[in-house]
C-alpha positions, 0 to 999 in steps of 0.5 A: 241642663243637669249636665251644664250645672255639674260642669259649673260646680266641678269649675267652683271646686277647681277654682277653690283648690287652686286658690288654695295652694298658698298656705295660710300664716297662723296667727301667733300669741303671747302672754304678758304678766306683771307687778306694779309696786310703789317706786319709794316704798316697793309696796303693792299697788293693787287696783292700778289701770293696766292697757296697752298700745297698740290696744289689746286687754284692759284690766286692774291690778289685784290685792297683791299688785300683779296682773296677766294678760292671755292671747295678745298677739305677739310683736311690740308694745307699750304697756300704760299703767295708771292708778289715781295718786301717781303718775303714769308709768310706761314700759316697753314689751315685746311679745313672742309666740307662745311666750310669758313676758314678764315685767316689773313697774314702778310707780313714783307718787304724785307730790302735792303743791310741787315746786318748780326748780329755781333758775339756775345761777353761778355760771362758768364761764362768769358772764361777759367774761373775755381771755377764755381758753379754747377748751373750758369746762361750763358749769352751773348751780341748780336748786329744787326744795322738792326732795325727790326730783331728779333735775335734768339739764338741756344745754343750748350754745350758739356763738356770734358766727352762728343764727340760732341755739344749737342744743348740745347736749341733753338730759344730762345729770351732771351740773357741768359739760366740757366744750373742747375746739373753740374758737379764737376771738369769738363771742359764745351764748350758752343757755341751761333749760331745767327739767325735774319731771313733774312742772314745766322746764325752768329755763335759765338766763343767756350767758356770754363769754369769749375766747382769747384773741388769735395769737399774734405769733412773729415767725412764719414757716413752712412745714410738710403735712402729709407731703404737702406745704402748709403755713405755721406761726410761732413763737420764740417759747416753741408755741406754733398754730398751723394757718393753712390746711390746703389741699395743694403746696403754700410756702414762703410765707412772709409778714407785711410790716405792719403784720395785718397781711402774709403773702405766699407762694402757691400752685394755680394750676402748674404755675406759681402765684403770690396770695395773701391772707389774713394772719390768722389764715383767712380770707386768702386772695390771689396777687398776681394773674397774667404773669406767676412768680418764678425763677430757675431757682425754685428752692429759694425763689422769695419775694418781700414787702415794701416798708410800708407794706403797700407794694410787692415785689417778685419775680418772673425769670429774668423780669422783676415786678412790682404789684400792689397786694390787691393785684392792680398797679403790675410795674416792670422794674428791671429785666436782666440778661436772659442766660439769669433769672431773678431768686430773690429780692430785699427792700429797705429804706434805710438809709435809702431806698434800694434793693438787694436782688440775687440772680442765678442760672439754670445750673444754680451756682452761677449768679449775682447779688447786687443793689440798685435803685426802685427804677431798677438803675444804678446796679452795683455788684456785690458777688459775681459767678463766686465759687460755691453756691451763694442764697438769699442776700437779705437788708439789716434792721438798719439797711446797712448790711447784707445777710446771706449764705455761701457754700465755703466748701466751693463745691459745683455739682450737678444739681445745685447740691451745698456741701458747707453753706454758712451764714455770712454777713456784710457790711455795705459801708466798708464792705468787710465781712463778718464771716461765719456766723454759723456758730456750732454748726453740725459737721456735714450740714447746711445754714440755710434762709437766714433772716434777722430778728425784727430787733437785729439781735439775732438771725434766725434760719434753717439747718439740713444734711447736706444729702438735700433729703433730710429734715430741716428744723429751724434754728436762732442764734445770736449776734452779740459775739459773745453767745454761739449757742445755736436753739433750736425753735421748730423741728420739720420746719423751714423757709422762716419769716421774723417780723 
């Protein structure tokens, strides 16, 4: 018996020490100590609640308002100090290992019968105001009797596309908040809640106000961002707003008459389709389905609206459509001998319905331009197999003359290159030309996509090196035969529309 207890207890002692191997963390601490003073006067406030959280030591301030507390183990804290007459402070500590922290608190007086600040008025924008820039700076007055409060502002915002408030911006001093990126033709809320840190929040009326309506700027172009086609509008003064950000090519654009509609050219896939959009960039809808937009000349390849805007017309190589811009109504009006593709097409009704199509083959310099009716009859030629490249082919205001460019130069390369591509014009009635309107042109360039000003005043129209590589900006000139100065509108810049 004597032998099986020594047996156990030498199991006890084995158990003991193995338990043991592990060391034990030592508990760590710190000291704290401090001053607490009158924030308005900085005298001594003796006999002050001092506490913590987490909860550690308690203690009051003595006669010369300091305090200490010994062995708090280390780590975060929140020091709470309270004395009857003030309000409660609070201040963040961290305590170290064998550490003295040190703080200073002051202590702000309670004031008696403390008013709430007034609401606040005289806002900018004014309420209900309209025409607003996209970029405005809100300000507002903000009034407290009580000296000494310090106001602070919440501001709320929230526009006429959005469900609710959305805070902005908040506790901040200033009476005034810069709100940049608007948008256009929106109706905006915005709301400025007033805090003075002793009465509840003062919260302030909702005011409105709206910003300019998107501008309607008549030209459309085509400009390369990041190598990739996107849509632009603008103006005659060089104003311009980019309507596409799309991650793949739009080009081509051209306005309906009325200009409630663009259509453009884009991929779906590795074919080239019509879509619509709204004239600020919105809402893009696809034209056509089971048969793309294309032609062998792919550089000039366009479209064009009917004059009153509720038909389209394209092409598909050899095969010219009509299509309503919802995509229904798909109408074959001509098909042409297969060796040609259809490039381009015009319409007008002035002084009769017709239309100027352009054909061209596969080595880009062969082709025609010719009139005919909207049932594709009664085909009249008007250039056929010219030497030097021939483009576009383009109606007057009036449906009487023909805008167009040829390559004077005569040039037939390998590759569709122009050497001397000048805008030409010519008169159906008499079929005379009024050669050269290529006024100052730069030696070694091309004219390129000419297209007449909505009041036929002017042509506006695309200039390049004749390398084929260069930048392309966009130019206008004027029909008067007295002014030959050419102005340059857009710089990168092409394919423009002027509606």
């Amino acid at each position: 018996m004597k032998n099986i207890t020594l047996v156990f207890i030498a199991f006890l002692l084995i158990q003991f020490f193995s338990c043991n191997d592990e060391p034990i963390k030592p508990t760590l601490f710190g000291s704290l100590e401090g001053l607490v003073i009158d924030e308005e006067d900085q005298s001594i406030i003796s006999g002050a609640l001092i506490s913590t959280a987490p909860a550690s030591n308690s203690l009051v301030t003595d006669e010369n308002g300091n305090f200490k507390m010994t062995s708090i183990l280390e780590g975060e804290y929140e020091v709470i100090i309270e004395k009857t007459g003030y309000t409660n402070g609070r201040e963040s500590v961290i305590i170290t290992e064998d550490g003295n922290t040190q703080v200073t608190i002051l202590l702000r007086k309670k004031v008696v019968n403390n008013s709430s600040p007034e609401t606040p008025t005289d806002e900018f924008p004014t309420h209900l105001s309209e025409e607003n820039e996209l970029s405005v700076e809100l300000s507002w007055t903000a009034i407290d009797s009580n000296q000494g409060d310090s106001l602070t502002f919440d501001l709320l915002l929230y526009s006429d596309n959005s469900a609710q408030f959305e805070t902005i911006s908040e506790d901040i001093t200033n009476k005034f908040f810069q709100l940049d990126e608007l948008k256009y033709g929106t109706l905006y809320f915005w709301q400025v809640i007033v805090n003075d840190g002793v009465n509840d929040p003062v919260i302030g009326p909702i005011w409105q106000f709206e910003t300019k309506p998107f501008p309607l700027y008549r030209i459309l172009f085509s400009r390369k961002i990041d190598n990739t086609f996107q849509i632009f509008s603008g103006d005659q003064n060089g104003n311009e707003l980019q309507l596409t950000n799309s991650l793949i090519p739009v080009w081509r654009a051209r306005y309906n008459p009325q200009k409630t509609k663009i259509a453009f050219i884009s991929l779906d896939g590795f074919e080239n389709h019509l879509y619509t959009m709204n004239p600020d960039g919105t809402n893009i809808q696809k034209v056509t389905q089971s048969i793309p937009i294309e032609s062998f000349d792919e550089d000039f390849m366009s479209f064009c609206w009917s004059p009153n805007g509720a038909s389209l017309v394209y092409m598909h190589f050899n095969q010219l459509y009509k299509i309503f811009p919802d995509g229904s109504g798909l109408q074959l009006i001509k098909e042409t001998a297969n060796y040609l593709s259809y490039s381009y097409c015009d319409w007008t009704d002035d002084p009769q319905p017709k239309l100027v199509v352009r054909t061209s083959a596969s080595n880009a310099y062969d082709g025609e331009i010719f009139l005919m009716n909207l049932d594709g009859s009664s085909e009249e030629k008007i250039f056929s197999n010219i030497y030097g490249r021939i483009s576009a082919g383009g109606f007057s205001v009036d449906g009487n003359k023909i805008l167009f460019t040829h390559d004077i130069s005569a040039f037939e390369g390998q590759d569709g290159k122009q050497l001397d591509a000048r805008i030409q014009i010519m008169d159906l009635n008499n079929n005379n030309y009024y050669a050269d309107f290529s006024f100052e042109k730069p030696a070694g360039t091309n004219d390129l996509d000419p297209r007449y000003s909505p009041d036929g005043a002017s042509i506006i129209f695309t200039n390049t090196n004749n390398d084929g590589i260069s930048v392309k900006n966009i130019y206008k000139v004027k029909l008067d035969g007295i002014t030959e100065e050419r102005v340059l509108l857009f710089e990168n810049a092409e394919m423009p529309d002027w509606q």
